[in-house]
C-alpha positions in Angstrom: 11.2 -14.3 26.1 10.1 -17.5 24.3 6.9 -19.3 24.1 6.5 -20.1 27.8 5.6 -16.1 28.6 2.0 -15.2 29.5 0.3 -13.2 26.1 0.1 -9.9 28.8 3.9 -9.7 28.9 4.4 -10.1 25.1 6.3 -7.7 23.5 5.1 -5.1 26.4 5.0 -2.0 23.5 8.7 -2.7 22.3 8.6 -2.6 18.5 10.8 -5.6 17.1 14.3 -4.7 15.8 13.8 -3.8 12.0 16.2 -1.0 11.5 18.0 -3.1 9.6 15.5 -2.7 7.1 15.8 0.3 6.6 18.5 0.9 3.6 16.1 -1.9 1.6 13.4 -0.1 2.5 14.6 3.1 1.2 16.3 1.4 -1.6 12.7 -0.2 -2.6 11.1 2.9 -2.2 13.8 4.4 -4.4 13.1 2.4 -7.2 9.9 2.5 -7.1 8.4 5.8 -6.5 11.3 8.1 -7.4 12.8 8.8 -11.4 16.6 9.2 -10.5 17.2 11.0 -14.2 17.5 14.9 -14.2 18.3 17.2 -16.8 22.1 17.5 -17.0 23.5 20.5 -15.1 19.9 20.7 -13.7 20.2 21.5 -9.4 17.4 20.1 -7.6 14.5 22.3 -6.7 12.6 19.8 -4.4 15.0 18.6 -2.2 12.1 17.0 0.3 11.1 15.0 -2.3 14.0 13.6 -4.0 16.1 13.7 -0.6 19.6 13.8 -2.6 19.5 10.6 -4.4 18.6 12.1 -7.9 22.4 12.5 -9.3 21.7 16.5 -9.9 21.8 17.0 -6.1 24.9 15.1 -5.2 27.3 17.7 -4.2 24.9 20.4 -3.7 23.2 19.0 -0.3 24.5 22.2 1.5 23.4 24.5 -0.7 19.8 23.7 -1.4 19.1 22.3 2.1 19.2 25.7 3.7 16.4 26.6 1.1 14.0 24.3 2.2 10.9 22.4 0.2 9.2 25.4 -2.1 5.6 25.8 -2.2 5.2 25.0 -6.0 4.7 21.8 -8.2 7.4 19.3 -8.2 9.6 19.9 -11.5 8.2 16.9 -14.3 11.5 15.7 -14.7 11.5 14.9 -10.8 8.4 12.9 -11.1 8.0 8.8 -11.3 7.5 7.5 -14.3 3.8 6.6 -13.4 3.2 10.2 -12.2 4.7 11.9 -15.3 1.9 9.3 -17.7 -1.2 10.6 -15.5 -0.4 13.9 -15.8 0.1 13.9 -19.4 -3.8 11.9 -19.3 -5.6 14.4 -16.8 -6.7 16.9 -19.4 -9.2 14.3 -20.6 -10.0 13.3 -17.0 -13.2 14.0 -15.4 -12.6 12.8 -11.5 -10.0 10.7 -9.9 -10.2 7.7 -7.8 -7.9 6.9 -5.4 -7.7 3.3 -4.1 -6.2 2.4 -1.1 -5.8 -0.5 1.5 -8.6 -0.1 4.2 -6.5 -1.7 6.6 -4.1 0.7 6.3 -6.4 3.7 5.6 -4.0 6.7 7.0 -0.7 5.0 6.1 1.1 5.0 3.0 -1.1 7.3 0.6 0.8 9.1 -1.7 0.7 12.9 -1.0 1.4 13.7 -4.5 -0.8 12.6 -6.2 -2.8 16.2 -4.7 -0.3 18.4 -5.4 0.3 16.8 -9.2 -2.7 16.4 -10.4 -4.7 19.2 -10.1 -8.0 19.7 -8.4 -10.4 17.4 -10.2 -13.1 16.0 -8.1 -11.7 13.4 -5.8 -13.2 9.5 -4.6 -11.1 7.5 -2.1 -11.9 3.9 -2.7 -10.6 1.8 0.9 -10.6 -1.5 -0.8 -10.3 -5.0 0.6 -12.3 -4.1 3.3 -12.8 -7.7 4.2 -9.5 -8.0 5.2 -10.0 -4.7 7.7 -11.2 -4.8 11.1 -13.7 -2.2 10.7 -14.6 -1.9 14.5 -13.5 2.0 14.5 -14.8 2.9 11.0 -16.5 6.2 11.7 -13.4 7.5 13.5 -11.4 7.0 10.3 -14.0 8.7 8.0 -13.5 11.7 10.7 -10.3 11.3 10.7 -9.6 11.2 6.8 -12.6 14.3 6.6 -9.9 16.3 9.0 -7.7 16.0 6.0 -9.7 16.9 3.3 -11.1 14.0 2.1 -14.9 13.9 2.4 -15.9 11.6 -0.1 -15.2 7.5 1.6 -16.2 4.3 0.1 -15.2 1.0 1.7 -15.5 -1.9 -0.7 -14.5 -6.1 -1.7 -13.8 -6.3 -5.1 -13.7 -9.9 -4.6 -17.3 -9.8 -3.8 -18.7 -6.7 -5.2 -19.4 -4.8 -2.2 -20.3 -1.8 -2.1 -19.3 -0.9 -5.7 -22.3 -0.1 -7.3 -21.7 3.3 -4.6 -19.5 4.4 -7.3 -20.9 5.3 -10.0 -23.3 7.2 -8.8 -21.0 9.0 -6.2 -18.9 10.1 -9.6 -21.6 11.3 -11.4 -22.8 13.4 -8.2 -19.0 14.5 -8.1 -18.9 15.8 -11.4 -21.9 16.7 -12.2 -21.5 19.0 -8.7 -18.1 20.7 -9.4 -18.0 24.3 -10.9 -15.2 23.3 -13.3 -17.2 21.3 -15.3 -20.3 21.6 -17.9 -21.7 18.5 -19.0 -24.3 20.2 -21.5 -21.9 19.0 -24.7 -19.9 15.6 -23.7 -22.1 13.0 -22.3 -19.6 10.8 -21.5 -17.2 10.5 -18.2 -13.0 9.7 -18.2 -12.2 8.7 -14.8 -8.7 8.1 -13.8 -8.0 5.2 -11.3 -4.9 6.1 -8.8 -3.2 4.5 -6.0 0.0 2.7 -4.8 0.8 -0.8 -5.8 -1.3 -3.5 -5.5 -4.6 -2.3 -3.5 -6.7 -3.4 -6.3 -6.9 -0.8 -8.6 -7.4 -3.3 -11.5 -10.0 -5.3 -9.5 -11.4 -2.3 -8.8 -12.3 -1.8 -12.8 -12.9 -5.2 -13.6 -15.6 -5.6 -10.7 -17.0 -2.6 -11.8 -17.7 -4.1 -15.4 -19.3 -7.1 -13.7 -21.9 -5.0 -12.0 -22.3 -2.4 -14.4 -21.6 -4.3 -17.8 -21.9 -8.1 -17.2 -18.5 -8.7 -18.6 -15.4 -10.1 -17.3 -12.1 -9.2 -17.1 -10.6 -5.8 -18.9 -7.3 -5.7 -17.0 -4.6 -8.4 -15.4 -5.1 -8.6 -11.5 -2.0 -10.2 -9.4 -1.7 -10.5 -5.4 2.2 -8.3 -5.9 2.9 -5.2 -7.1 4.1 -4.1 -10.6 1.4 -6.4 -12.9 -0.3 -2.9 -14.3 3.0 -0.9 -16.0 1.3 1.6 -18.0 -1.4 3.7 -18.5 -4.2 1.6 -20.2 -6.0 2.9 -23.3 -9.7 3.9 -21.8 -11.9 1.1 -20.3 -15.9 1.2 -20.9 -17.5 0.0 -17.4 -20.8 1.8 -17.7 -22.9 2.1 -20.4 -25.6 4.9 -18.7 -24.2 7.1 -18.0 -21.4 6.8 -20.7 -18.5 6.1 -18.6 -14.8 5.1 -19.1 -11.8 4.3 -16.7 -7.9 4.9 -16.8 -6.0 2.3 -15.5 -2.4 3.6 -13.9 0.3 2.0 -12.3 0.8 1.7 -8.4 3.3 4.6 -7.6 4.8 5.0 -4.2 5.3 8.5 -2.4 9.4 9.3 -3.0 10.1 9.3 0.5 8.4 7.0 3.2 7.7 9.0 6.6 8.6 5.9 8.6 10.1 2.7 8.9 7.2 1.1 10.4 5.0 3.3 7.9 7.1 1.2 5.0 7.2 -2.1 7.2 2.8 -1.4 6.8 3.0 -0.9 3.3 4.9 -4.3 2.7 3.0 -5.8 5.0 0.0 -5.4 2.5 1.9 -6.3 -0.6 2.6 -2.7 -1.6 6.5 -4.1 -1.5 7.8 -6.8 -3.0 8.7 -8.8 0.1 12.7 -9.5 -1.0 13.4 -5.8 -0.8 12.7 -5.8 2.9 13.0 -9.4 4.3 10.3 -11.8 4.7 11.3 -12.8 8.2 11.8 -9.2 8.9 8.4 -8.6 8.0 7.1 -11.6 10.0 8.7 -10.4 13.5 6.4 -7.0 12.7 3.6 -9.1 12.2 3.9 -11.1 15.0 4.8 -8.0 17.2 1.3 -6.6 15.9 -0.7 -9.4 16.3 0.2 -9.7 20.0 0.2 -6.0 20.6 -3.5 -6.1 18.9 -4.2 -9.7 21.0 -4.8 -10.9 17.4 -4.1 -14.5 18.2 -5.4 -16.7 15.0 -2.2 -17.4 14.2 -2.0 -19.9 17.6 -4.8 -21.6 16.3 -4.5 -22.2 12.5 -0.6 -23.4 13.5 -1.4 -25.4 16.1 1.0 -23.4 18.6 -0.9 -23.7 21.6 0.2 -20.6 22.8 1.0 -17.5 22.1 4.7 -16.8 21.6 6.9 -13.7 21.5 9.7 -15.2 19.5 9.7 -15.4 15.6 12.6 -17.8 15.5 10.4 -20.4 17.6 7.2 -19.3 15.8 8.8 -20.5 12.2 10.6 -22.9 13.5 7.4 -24.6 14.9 5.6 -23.8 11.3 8.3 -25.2 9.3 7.9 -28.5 11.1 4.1 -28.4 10.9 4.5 -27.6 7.0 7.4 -29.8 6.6 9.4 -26.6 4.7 12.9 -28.4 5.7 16.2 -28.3 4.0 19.2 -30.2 3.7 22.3 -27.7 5.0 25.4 -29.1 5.0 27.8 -28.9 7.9 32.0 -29.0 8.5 32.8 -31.2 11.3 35.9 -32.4 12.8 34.9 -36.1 11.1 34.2 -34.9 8.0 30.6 -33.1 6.4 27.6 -33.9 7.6 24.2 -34.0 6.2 21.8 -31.9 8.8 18.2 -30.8 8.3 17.1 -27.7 9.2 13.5 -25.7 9.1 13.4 -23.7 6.0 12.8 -20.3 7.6 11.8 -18.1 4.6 9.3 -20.7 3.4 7.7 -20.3 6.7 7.5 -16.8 7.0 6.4 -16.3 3.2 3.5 -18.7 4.3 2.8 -16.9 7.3 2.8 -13.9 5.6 0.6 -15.1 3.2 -1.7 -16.6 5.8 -2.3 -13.1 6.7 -2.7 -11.4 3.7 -5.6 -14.0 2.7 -7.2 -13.4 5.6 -6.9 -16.4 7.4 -5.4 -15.2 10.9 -8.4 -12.5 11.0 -9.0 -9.2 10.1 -6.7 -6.4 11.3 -6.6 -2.7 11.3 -2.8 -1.7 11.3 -3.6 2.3 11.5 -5.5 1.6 15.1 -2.6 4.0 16.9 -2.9 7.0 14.3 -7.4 6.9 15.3 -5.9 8.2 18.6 -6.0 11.2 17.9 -7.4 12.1 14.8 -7.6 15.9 13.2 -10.3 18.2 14.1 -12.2 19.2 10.5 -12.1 22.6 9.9 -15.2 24.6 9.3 
């Protein structure tokens, strides 16, 4: 269909074609959540995790497969990079904080960070809520208590919403747990967690705004990979005494889904060359008139709403005037012929969204279906 078909026809719940994606994907993922060095002569014991691309498992896939994922810890040598750094920090931690994308609250969360580090008192931090169409927001607090996680703060570290919740959500988290006695040490480590870029470092540099009327403590970037090591401890309270860990983004080792990884780059979590940026454009477009999102007619000046990406950059690209020389074997000799630059446009549509200019946007809205019943 092109641009001539009604907005009710669009798409009509056929996902674009991004399997191609897919080995990038995984590739990316590869790189970026999963430490392919084992102990020589080592077999892997987590073969969930690792799914044979660690070079101890190659040419044992039969054998371990039939033993399934076991029920303890990840081996340390199996871990990312990032991982391995928290977990040689968390004996001086206090509480975590996990920060996350709130408009993709249910996707893309790492499910080790649970099982590696330990059972310290837990605060989920949905940041750039701004960005979130927050219509359904007490269905996903349900949804993320059915999991576990009772302890929700949505905030804008670009504005300093909602932050001054956290300090005082901490010190009730602490000061609450059985595992801890604050009678000697007055003073708080917290440890800030997530994968890449969902503002972990904005997270700790707005905090010292509110708390300390100081600027920046750590470099912010709108990709992934600017924080690549466990900072040295941050002061952003001075009562109570209180200190923060910044860490690295680290991605789970194996993504659940392609469209579960095509969310995750959507928000920056990927660097967009891994996967494609006009493969990541079709699945925006796709959402956007699944969701009949349709900001993106208006700030192009498309008219309509339009079910083909090729035509949708194509038109940007001539609105922009991103065009390139190409240079084309005739019969007569080589020609000269200019063409729409069709990355340019789809980086700049893709960054049109992430800025929030085409609106905000909930890309979790099918998992609220049907969320998990809490247990009592």
């Amino acid at each position: 269909m092109g641009c001539t078909a009604p907005i009710s026809q669009l798409r009509k719940g056929q996902k674009p074609q991004v399997r191609v994606a897919m080995a990038s994907l995984m590739a990316a993922t590869a790189e970026l959540g999963h430490l392919s060095r084992t102990i020589p002569g080592r077999r892997c014991s987590w073969k969930l995790a690792c799914a044979g691309r660690c070079r101890s498992c190659r040419g044992w896939d039969s054998v371990w497969q039939a033993r399934g994922p076991p029920a303890w810890r990840p081996p340390a040598w199996h871990l990312p990079r990032g991982l391995k750094k928290m977990q040689s920090s968390l004996k001086l931690v206090d509480c975590i904080i996990e920060v996350h994308d709130a408009r993709i609250p249910l996707s893309g969360r790492n499910p080790l960070f649970q099982e590696t580090l330990g059972l310290k008192p837990h605060l989920l931090v949905l940041n750039k809520m701004d960005l979130a169409d927050l219509k359904e927001q007490q269905k996903i607090i349900q949804h993320l208590e059915g999991e576990g996680l009772k302890n929700v703060i949505f905030t804008n570290c670009v504005k300093d919403e909602n932050i001054k919740q956290i300090i005082p959500k901490v010190t009730e988290l602490v000061g609450s747990s059985y595992r801890y006695h604050r009678g000697e040490n007055l003073e708080y480590c917290i440890m800030v967690i997530g994968v890449p870029n969902v503002g972990k470092s904005s997270l700790i540099n707005s905090l010292r705004r509110q708390h300390l009327r100081k600027g920046k403590a750590t470099r912010v970037g709108g990709e992934p990979g600017i924080t690549r090591a466990v900072m040295s401890r941050i002061q952003v309270c001075e009562r109570p005494l209180m200190f923060l860990l910044d860490t690295p983004g680290v991605l789970a080792p194996r993504i659940q889904s392609v469209e579960t990884g095509l969310k995750l780059a959507l928000c920056g979590t990927v660097l967009d060359h891994l996967v494609g940026e006009e493969t990541l454009a079709d699945y925006l477009l796709y959402t956007l008139n699944r969701r009949q999102l349709l900001g993106y007619v208006q700030h192009y000046g498309l008219g309509e709403a339009c079910d083909d990406i090729a035509s949708v950059l194509r038109r940007v690209a001539v609105k922009l005037r991103k065009t390139q020389k190409v240079k084309v074997l005739t019969g007569t000799g080589d020609v000269n012929v200019v063409q729409p630059n069709y990355p340019a446009a789809a980086r700049d549509f893709l960054r049109a969204f992430r800025s929030g200019v085409l609106g905000p946007v909930m890309l979790d809205r099918d998992l609220l279906q049907g969320p998990p019943v809490a247990e009592p």
